[in-house]
N, C-alpha and C positions, 0 to 999 in steps of 0.2 A: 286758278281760283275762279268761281262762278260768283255772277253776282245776284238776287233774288230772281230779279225778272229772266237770268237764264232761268234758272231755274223751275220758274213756272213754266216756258218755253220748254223744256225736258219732258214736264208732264202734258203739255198739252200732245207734245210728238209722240207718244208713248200712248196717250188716247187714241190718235189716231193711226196707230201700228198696229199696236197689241190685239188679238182676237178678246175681245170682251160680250158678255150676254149682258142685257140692261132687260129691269124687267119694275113695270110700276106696283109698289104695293098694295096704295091704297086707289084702287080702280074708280071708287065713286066718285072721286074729286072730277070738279071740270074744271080747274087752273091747271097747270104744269107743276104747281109748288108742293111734289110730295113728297112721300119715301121713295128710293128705287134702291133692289136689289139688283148689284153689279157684280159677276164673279169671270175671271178670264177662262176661256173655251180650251186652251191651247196646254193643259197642263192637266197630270192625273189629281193632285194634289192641292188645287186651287181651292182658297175659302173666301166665299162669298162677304161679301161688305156693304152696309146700309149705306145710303146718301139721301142726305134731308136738305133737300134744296129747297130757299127763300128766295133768292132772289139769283136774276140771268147774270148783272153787274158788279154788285158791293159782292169784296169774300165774308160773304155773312153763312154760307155754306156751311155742313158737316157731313163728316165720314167717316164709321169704324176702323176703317182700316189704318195699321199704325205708322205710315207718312204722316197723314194727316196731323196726327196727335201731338205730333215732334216736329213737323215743316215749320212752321209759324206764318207760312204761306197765305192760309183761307182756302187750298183748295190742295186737288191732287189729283193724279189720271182717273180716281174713280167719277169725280166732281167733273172735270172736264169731259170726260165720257158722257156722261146725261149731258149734261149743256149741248154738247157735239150733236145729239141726236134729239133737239126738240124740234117741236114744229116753230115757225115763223111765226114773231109776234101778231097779234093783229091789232088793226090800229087802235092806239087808244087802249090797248089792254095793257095793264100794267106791269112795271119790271121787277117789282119782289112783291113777295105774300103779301095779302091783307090780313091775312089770318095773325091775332097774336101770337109772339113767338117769344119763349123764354129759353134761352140759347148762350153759350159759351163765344165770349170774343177773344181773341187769340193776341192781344196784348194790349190793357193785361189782361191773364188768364183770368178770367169773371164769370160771371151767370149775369146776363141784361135780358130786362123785358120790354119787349118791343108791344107797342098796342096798336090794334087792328082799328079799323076808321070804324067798323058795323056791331062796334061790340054794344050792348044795351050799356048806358050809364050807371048803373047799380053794380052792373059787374066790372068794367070801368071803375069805379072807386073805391070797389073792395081790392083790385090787386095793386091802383096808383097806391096804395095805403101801406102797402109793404117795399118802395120804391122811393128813387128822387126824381128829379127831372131827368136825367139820362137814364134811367131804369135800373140803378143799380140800385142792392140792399142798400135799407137804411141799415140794419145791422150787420155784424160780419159773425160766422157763426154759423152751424147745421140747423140750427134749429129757423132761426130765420130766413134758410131759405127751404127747409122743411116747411116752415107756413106758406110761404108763395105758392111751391108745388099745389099744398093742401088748397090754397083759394082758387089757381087756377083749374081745379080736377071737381072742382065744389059742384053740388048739386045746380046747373044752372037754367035758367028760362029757356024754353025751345031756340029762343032766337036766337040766343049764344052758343047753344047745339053745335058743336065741330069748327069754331071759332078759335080757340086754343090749342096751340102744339106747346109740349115740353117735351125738348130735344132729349135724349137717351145718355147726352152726355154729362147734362147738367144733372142726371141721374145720378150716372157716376159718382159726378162731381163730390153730389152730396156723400153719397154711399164712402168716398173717401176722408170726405170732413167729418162724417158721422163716427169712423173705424181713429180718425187721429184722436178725436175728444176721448173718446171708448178707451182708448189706449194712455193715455194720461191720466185719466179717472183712475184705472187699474194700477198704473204706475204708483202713483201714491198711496194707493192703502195697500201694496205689495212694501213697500218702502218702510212703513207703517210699521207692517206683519215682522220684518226682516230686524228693527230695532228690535222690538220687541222680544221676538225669540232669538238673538245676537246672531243673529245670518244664517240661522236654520230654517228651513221649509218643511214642511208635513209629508208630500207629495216626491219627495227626492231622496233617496237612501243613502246618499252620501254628501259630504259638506263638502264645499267650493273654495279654492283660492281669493281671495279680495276680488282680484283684479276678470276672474271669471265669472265673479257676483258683478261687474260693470258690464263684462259681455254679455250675458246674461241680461240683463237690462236692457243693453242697448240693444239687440235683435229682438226682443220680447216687444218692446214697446217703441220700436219704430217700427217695426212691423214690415217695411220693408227693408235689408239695413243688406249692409256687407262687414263684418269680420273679417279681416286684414290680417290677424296676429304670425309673429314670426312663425317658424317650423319648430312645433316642440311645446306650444303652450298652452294645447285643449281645445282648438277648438268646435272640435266632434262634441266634446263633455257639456261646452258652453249653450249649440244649438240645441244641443239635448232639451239640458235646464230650461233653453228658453220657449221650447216647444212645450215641452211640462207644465210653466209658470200661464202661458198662451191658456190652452187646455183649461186650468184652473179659472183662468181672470178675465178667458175671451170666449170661451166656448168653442174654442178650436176642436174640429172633431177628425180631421184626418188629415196626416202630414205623409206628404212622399218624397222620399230621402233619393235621391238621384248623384248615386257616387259613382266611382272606377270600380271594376268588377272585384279587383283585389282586395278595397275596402269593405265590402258588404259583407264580411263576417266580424270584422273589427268595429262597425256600426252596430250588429246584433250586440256585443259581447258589452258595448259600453252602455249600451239600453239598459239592458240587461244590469249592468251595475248599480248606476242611476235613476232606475225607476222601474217600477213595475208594471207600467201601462202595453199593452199587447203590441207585437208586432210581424211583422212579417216580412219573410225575404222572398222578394220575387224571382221564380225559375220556373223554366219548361218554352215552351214555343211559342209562339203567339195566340196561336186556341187558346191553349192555358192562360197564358195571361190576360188576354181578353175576359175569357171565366173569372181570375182573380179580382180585375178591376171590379165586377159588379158583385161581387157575393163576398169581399175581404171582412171582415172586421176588425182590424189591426186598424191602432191608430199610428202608428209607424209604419209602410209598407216602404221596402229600402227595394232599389231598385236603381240597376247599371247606364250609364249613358247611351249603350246600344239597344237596350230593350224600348228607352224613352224616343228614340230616334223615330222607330218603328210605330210606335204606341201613342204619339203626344194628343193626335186628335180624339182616341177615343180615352183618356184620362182626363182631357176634358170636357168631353158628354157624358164619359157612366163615372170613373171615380171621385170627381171634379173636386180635387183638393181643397183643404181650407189653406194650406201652409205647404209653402215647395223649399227644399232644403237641395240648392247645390252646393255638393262638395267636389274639392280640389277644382275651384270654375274657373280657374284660367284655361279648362279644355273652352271656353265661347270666349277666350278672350281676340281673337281673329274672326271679326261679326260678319267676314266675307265667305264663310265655312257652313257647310250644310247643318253641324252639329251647332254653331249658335241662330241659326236662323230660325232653324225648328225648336232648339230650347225655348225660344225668346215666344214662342206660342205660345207654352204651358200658360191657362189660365187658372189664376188665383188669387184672393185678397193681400195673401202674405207671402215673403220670401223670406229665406235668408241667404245670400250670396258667402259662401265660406273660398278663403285663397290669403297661403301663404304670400305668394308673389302676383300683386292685379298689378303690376307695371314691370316687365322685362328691356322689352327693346323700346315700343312706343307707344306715344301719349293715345293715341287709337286706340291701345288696348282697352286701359282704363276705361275711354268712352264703352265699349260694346258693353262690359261688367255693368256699367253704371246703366247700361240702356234697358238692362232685364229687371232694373230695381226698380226705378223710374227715368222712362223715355223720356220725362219732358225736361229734367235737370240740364241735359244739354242740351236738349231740341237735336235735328239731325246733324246727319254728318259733317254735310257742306257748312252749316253753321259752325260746329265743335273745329272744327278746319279752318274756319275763315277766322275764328277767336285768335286760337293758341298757340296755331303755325302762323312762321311771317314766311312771306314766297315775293321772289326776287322778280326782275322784271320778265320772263321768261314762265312764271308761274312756277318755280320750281322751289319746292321744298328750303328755306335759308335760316331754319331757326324755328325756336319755340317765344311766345310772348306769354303775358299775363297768367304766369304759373301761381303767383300767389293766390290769384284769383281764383283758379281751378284748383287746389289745395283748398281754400275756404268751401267752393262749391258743394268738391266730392267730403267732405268731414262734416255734412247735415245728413251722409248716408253710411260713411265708413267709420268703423275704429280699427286702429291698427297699434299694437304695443310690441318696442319691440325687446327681446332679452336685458335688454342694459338698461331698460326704463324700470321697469319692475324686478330687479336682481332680487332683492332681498324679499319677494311673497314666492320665489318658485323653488321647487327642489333642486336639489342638488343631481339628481337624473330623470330623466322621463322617457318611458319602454313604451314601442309602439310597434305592432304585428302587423305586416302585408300576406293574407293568404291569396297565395296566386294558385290559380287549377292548372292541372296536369294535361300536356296533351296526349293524342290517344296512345301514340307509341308508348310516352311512359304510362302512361294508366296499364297497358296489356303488361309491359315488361315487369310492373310495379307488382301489378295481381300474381304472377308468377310464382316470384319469388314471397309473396303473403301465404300463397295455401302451402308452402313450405314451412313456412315460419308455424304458422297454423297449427299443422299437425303435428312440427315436433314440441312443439310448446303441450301440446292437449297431451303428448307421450310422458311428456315432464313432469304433466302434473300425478301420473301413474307408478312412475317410475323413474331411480336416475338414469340420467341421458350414458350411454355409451361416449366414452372421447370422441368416436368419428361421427357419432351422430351431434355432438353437442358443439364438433368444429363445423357441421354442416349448418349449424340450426345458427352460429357465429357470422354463419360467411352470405345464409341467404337475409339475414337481419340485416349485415352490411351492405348488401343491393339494393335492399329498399330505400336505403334512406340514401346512397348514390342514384336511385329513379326519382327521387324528391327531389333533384336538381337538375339533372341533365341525366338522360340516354350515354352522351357521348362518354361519360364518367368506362362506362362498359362495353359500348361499342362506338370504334371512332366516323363511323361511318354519320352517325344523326350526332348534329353537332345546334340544335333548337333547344332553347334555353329559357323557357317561360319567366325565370326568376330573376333572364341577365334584361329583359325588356322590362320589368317593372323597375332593377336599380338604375340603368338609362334615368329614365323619369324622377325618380327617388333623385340622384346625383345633380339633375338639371334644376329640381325646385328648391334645393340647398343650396348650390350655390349661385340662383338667380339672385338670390335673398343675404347672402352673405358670400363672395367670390373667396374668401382666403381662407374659411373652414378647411381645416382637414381632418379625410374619412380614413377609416380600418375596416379592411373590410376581411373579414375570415371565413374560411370554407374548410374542410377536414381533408378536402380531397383536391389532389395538385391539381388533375384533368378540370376541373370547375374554375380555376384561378387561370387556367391557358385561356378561357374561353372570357376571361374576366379581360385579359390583358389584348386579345382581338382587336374589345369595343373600346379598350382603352387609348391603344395605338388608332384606331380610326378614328377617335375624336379627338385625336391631339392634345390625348390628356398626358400629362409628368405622373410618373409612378415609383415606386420605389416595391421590392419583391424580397419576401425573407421567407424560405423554403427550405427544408430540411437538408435536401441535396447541395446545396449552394454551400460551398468552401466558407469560414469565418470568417476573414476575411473582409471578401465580397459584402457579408450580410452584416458585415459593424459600418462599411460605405456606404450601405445603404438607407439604415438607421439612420446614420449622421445627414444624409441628405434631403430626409423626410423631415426633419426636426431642423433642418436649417434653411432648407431652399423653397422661397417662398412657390415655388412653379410649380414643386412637386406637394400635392394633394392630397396623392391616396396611395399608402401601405396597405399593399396586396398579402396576406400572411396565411399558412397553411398553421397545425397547431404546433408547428415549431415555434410560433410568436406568439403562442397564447399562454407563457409563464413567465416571467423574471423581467419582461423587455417593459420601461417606463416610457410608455408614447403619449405625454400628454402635450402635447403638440396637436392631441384630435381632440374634435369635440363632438365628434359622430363615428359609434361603431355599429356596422351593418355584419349581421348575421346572414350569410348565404345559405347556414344550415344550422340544427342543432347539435350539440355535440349528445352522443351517449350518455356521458354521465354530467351531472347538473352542475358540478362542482368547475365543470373547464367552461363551460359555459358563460361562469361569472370569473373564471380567470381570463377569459378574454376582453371582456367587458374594462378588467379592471387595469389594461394595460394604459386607460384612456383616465378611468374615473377613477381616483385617488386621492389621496390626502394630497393638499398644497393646486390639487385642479384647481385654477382660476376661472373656469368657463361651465358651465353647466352643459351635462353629456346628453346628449340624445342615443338612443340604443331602436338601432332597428331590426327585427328579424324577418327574413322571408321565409315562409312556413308554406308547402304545399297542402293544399287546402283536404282537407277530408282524409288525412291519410296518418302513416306510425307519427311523422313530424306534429300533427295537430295533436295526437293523445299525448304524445313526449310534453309539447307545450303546455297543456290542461294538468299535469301533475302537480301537485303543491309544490313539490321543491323548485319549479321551476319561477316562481313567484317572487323572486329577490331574495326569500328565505336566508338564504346563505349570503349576503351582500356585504354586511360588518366582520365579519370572519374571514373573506380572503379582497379586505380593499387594500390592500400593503403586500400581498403575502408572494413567498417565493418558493416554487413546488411546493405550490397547495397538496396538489393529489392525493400525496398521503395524509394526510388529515381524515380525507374523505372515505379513502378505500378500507372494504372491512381484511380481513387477517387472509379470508376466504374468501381467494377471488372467485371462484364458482360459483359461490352462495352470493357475491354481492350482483354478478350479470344474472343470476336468476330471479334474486327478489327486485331486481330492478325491470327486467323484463315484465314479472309477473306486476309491479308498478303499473306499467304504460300499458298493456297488452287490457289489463282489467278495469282503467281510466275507459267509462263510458265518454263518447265524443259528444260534445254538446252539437251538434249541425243546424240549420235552418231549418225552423218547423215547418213540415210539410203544412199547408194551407187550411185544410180541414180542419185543424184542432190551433189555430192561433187561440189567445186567450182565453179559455173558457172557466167556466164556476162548475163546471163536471170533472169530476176526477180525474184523472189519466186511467186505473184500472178500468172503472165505468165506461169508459170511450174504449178501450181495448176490446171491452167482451162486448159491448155493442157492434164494434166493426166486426169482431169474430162472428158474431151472428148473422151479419151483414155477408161476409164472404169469407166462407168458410173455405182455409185452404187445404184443409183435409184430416182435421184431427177431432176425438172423440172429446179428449178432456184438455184445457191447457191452465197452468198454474203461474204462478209471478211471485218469485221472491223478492219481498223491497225490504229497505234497510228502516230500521225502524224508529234511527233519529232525524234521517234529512227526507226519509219518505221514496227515495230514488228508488228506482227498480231497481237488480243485482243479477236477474238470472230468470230465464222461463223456461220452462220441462211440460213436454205436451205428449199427450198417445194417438200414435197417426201415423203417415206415412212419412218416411224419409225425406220427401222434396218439399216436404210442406216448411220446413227451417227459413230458407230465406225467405219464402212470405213471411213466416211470424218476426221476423228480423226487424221487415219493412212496415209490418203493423205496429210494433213496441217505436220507431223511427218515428210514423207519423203519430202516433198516436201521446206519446210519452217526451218527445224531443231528444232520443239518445239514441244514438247507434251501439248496440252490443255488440261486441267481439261475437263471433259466427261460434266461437267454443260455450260458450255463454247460453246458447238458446238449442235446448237439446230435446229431439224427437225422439221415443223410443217405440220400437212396434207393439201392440196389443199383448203378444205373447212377453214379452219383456216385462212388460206391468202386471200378467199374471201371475206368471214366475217374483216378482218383489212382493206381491201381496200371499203368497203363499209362503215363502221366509219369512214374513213378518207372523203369518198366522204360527210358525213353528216357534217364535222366540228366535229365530238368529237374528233380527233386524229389529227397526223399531220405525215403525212410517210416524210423523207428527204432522197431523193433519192441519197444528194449525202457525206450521213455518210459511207456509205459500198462502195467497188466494188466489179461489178459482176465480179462473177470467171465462170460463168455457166447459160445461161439463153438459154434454149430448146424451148423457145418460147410457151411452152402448160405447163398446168397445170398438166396436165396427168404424173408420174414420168412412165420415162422410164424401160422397165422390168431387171432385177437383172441382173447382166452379168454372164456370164458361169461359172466362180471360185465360185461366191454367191451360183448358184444353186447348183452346186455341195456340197458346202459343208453344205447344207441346205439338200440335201439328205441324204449326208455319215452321217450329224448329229441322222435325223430317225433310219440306220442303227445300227447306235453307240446304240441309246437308246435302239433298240431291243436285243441287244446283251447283254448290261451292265443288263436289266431286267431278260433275261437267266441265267446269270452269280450268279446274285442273289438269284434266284428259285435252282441251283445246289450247292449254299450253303446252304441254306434250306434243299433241300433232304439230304445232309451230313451231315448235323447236327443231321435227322430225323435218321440216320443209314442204310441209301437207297443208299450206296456208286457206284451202277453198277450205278443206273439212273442218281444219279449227275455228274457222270462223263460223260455219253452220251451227260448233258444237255450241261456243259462244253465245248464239242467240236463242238456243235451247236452252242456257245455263240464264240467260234475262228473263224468259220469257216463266220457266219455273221461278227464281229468286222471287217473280211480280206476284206472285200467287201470295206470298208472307204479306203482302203489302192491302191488297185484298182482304185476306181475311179480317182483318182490323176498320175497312172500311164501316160506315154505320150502317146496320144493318144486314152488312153478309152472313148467311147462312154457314153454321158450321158445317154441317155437312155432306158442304157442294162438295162437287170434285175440280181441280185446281188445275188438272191440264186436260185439253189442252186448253188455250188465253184465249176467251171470248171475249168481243165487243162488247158486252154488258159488263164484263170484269174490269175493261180497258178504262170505259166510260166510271166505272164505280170507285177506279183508282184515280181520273182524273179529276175526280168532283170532292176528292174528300180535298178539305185544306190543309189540314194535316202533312198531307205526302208535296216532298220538295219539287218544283216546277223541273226540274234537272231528273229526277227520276220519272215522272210522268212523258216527260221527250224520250226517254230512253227506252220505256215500254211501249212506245209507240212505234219508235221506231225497227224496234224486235217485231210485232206485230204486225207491220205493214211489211217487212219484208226492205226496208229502204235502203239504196245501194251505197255501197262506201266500200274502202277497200279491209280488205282483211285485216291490217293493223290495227284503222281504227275500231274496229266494230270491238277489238278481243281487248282493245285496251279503255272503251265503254263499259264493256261486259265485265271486266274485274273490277274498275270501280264501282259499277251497280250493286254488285254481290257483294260488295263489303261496305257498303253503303246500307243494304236489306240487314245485313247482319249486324251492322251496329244500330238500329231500329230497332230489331227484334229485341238485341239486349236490353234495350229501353224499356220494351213493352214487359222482358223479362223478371224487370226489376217490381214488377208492379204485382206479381204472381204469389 
């Protein structure tokens, strides 16, 4: 345990260590007593910090930097730096400013005006006049010390000319008092509004639980707060509302939601509910996002802890939030972590801290949460440490003290409610979606089996399926939604499991918060349940497993032991447990998949949530994101619909199933297949007062991907698009795909948006002229009509990457023949072919650079192409080394160069795709 004076001793050593730049602001002064910008040399990432020094002596000092703010010191390595480097007094020159100073003392936390011996007496009387004898307000209050500011900034006589500092903090200061008063003002005639209309709001599309109308309040109008509430009781719905209510009563004009990547569709989807104010999900690389910060107009931009990591400095120079929303923030609750250090940057008036669990193992944590809300609640570490820890004679850790204290402290910025307090305002369930993305293996394996699905579904709608083809169209529909979980479902070899890392996390902040819950957790597929029970034996977790193969038995032991022994947790069940079996011994069941049909879905659910449940269920599903699981989700039936119907019930099934099983997996196919996916609006069309058609045929005209005429059927009660039919050429489909995407907010099924050639539309307009047919001109509107049959030629991006694609395949064919010769024991020539196989793949890479010429010629790799690829930021520092080093010719042995070379070219080739997506 340190005592202060160490402590300043730390920073003076640390002045004199650290490489630091001191630099004077204001040069005209001829005292020492100025501003100095102080920023350390020794780091890429250093941010400079002002120091306003008065005095060599008294800690009457200040400095931006947040030591300072939270020490209670008076000083800090930046303060002790300038001091370190002045010149020797001279005699008789004095030791603090003469210049008046209006300035923060650090206990207590004040605004004191200090007066200067040379100020004229007229100016003198006007500021003693808002002061006492110690220089503090007569009143307390923004406004009063609003006046002080205003008298010392007053128009004054030359003599007084540069005679007055007001420090930058007492700026603050104000600017804090001014946003508390602001915020109680609001508070009451929100309060007011709320009687009045009995708890409805104008601005919110849906009504609140009681107890969410409190959180709501409370983050609204403290402005900085933290949200504590258990797992399960809103409070994504509650920060909404209270960004919403902000918006309205503060002028809050942009809020950046900073979640886990798996949340940032289930943030869209609850905006989306609850309000109609624009938003945006932030994706792509950092160009991109950099572009996003400054051109967004979404007042919600949601956005991942690792893009924030990357991004914090320039979100607070170009987007510079009014309102920063972390969710799940116990990722800063370890303040010694690179992710809360750089959080604890983001600059902004308002926060809201959301976390089921701010206190796990130690009282630490707590502090770091509380340190992003406001720093000064605890002041620094060393203090938060010397309060609340007691330490033995040895200095060693012996205990906690004065917890009541810190209880009081942290509840002027927390609210926390937990299930048992509020029983009687919450429902009886509450359903929450984690969409986790797909890695790349499963995305390839996933697309595979999709253009199967695809095309026999597009044959189905023509004709009935054959048996063998309608078992084929069964079995690649069953892959899919085994690639929605795991690879190893298919091949035992990839055994990565995107959705068993998100329930890790899911499992830890449940029962941080509650240790004797127990979860159900069900999969359709045994191989997904082996990989469940891995992570289960590795964390020395008690499990209990009911599985179709498992003798009876075994599986009534197991039952009994999930439902009796408090160690065992978590029933592992495939859909042999998803009928008849009463487990209401959980109070959480987690969905590793969806089922096919809707109805087992809530037979699963309902082995938890039942009449006579004493506990309120949480229901969690993990959904891979953008894929058949996201449209399965988005159907109405899967809505609860069915939820009073099978909460008792024992083989459901047949309730559900129609007479004709055929008919019922086709009309349910055709269900989910024709369910537009709602996705993250691409960027360009976040909220606008233009239409979606409007925006469609303007981008068409904008970049035309090859078609004469294109048309859009919408629906003519919700307005949604349905369907686009254009005349053009074949490849132009997924551009128009990617236009209805960005432009409309839906992804079409690929059967959905259909190109026909020229002669195809002349051939339908000649049927129609004989009477076989009947065209109705006015089913569609044109989004696009070129007046000529002729589609227009591919736009610049198409060609390009219809070239770099040739390139690619020349490459990836090299690449191939020098694994062949290395196989053959030809190790010099594979590796030769190798760097011919980089040296083409760089050419893709190229061509996309700004400004390269379509059509140069790509081999062989010039130093201007080298140079062109190294300067875009775009292209990863790992692929610029590796065409460099193909280019220079740099020695290494045959292995490595061929096992460079394969990663390069599918590294180009999954770029390309990128770039393809965009055609």
């Amino acid at each position: 345990m340190t005592t202060d004076d160490d402590e300043r001793t730390l920073r003076q050593y640390r002045a004199q260590t650290e490489e630091m730049r001191v630099r004077l602001l204001d040069r005209g002064r001829t005292d020492v007593f100025g501003d100095y910008e102080v920023i350390r040399t020794d780091t890429d990432d250093a941010v400079p910090y002002v120091v306003e020094l008065r005095s060599r002596s008294e800690p009457i000092n200040s400095c931006t930097c947040p030591d300072f703010q939270k020490n209670f010191l008076g000083t800090c390595k930046h303060i002790e730096r300038v001091l370190l480097g002045l010149r020797r007094p001279r005699r008789g020159e004095p030791q603090t400013s003469q210049r008046t100073e209006l300035f923060m003392t650090r206990a207590p936390y004040a605004p004191v005006l200090r007066l200067g011996a040379d100020l004229t007496k007229e100016m003198a009387r006007s500021l003693e006049a808002h002061t006492d004898a110690q220089g503090r307000l007569l009143k307390p209050g923004a406004a009063a010390l609003a006046a002080l500011i205003e008298a010392c900034e007053a128009d004054t006589k030359p003599a007084d000319a540069g005679k007055v500092r007001v420090s930058s903090e007492v700026r603050e200061f104000l600017q804090r008092l001014e946003n508390k008063e602001r915020l109680s003002r609001a508070q009451e005639a929100l309060r007011d509004e709320l009687v009045a209309s009995q708890g409805k709001l104008p601005f919110l599309k849906q009504s609140l639980y009681p107890y969410q109308i409190d959180g709501m309040l409370h983050l609204a109008f403290k402005g900085r707060a933290m949200l504590a509430d258990e797992m399960g009781l809103g409070k994504t719905v509650q920060a909404v509302a209270a960004a919403a209510v902000m918006r309205e009563s503060m002028g809050v004009q942009r809020v950046l939601v900073v979640a886990p990547a798996s949340l940032k569709t289930e943030w869209e989807e609850q905006i989306r509910i609850f309000t109609d104010l624009p938003q945006e999900v932030l994706f792509g690389g950092r160009p991109t996002r950099l572009l996003r910060y400054r051109h967004t107009s979404a007042f919600f931009l949601i956005a991942n802890y690792e893009q924030v990591l990357r991004d914090y400095n320039e979100i607070n120079l170009v987007l510079r939030p009014d309102l920063v929303i972390l969710d799940e923030a116990q990722r800063i609750k370890n303040w010694r972590t690179k992710t809360a250090q750089r959080l604890k940057r983001l600059e902004a008036p308002f926060a809201f801290v959301l976390t089921g669990t701010p206190l796990e193992n130690r009282i630490d944590e707590l502090y770091s949460l509380a340190e992003f809300i406001d720093p000064s609640l605890f002041g620094s570490l060393f203090h938060f440490n010397r309060r609340y820890y007691r330490f033995d004679h040895d200095g060693k850790v012996d205990g906690m003290q004065r917890l009541d204290e810190m209880h009081e402290k942290i509840g002027t910025i927390m609210l926390r409610r937990r299930k048992d307090e509020i029983e009687e305002q919450l429902p009886e369930r509450v359903d929450k979606n984690y969409f986790v993305p797909m890695t790349r293996e499963q995305q390839a394996m996933y697309n595979d089996y999709e253009s199967v699905v695809a095309r026999l579904y597009h044959l189905a709608k023509r004709r009935p399926l054959r048996p063998e083809e309608m078992k084929r169209l069964q079995n690649a529909l069953a892959c899919m939604r085994m690639c929605c979980d795991t690879c190893y479902i298919l091949d035992r070899e990839t055994r990565v499991a995107p959705k068993l890392d998100e329930l890790e996390e899911i499992l830890a902040d449940l029962w941080a918060d509650n240790p004797s819950r127990k979860v159900l957790i069900f999969s359709e597929w045994v191989r997904m349940l082996e990989l469940v029970e891995e992570r289960l034996q590795r964390n020395k977790i008690d499990y209990a497993l009911h599985i179709g193969a498992m003798p009876q038995v075994e599986r009534r032991t197991h039952i009994r032991r999930f439902k009796n022994d408090p160690q065992c947790r978590v029933f592992l069940s495939s859909e042999s447990g998803g009928v008849g079996l009463n487990l209401q011994a959980a109070s959480v069941v987690v969905n590793l998949d969806l089922p096919w049909n809707p109805a087992k879905l809530e037979q699963r659910i309902a082995r938890a949530w039942r009449k006579h449940q004493t506990n309120r269920v949480n229901v969690i599903n993990l959904v891979s994101e953008n894929t058949l699981e996201h449209r399965m989700l988005a159907t109405l039936k899967f809505k609860q619909g069915l939820a009073d119907v099978v909460l008792d019930a024992r083989g459901e099934t047949e309730t559900f199933e129609e007479s004709d099983a055929r008919g019922a997996f086709m009309a349910r196919l055709a269900e989910v297949m024709d369910t537009p996916l709602q996705v993250p609006v691409a960027p360009a069309v976040a909220k606008s007062a233009v239409p979606p058609a409007e925006r469609m045929s303007e981008a068409l005209k904008r970049e035309n991907p090859g078609v004469g005429l294109c048309l859009g059927r919408y629906d003519e009660e919700s307005g949604a698009i349905q369907a686009v039919l254009a005349v053009g050429r074949q490849e132009a489909a997924a551009s128009l795909r990617g236009q209805v995407e960005k432009t409309h907010g839906v992804a079409l099924p690929p059967e959905r948006v259909v190109v026909v050639p020229p002669e195809t539309r002349a051939l339908l307009q000649r049927l129609a002229d004989l009477g076989f047919i009947t065209i109705r001109p006015d089913a569609a509107k044109t989004l696009l009509d070129t007046g000529s049959d002729t589609p227009p030629p591919p736009p610049d991006h198409a060609r390009r990457c219809k070239k770099a694609q040739k390139v690619l395949e020349t490459a990836q064919r090299n690449m191939r023949m020098a694994e062949v010769l290395a196989g053959g024991g030809f190790a010099d020539e594979a590796a030769t072919m190798a760097r011919q196989a980089i040296r083409q793949a760089a050419g893709t890479l190229f061509l996309f650079t700004p400004g390269a010429p379509l059509d140069q010629a790509l081999e062989p790799l010039t130093d201007a192409m080298v140079a062109a690829i190294r300067q875009d930021e775009g292209v990863a520092r790992e692929l610029v080394a590796t065409v460099q080093m193909a280019h220079l010719n740099v020695d290494n042995t045959p292995e490595a160069i061929l096992k460079e070379a394969k990663g390069f070219v599918e590294a180009c080739g999954e770029r390309l795709g990128r770039q393809q997506i965009r055609c």
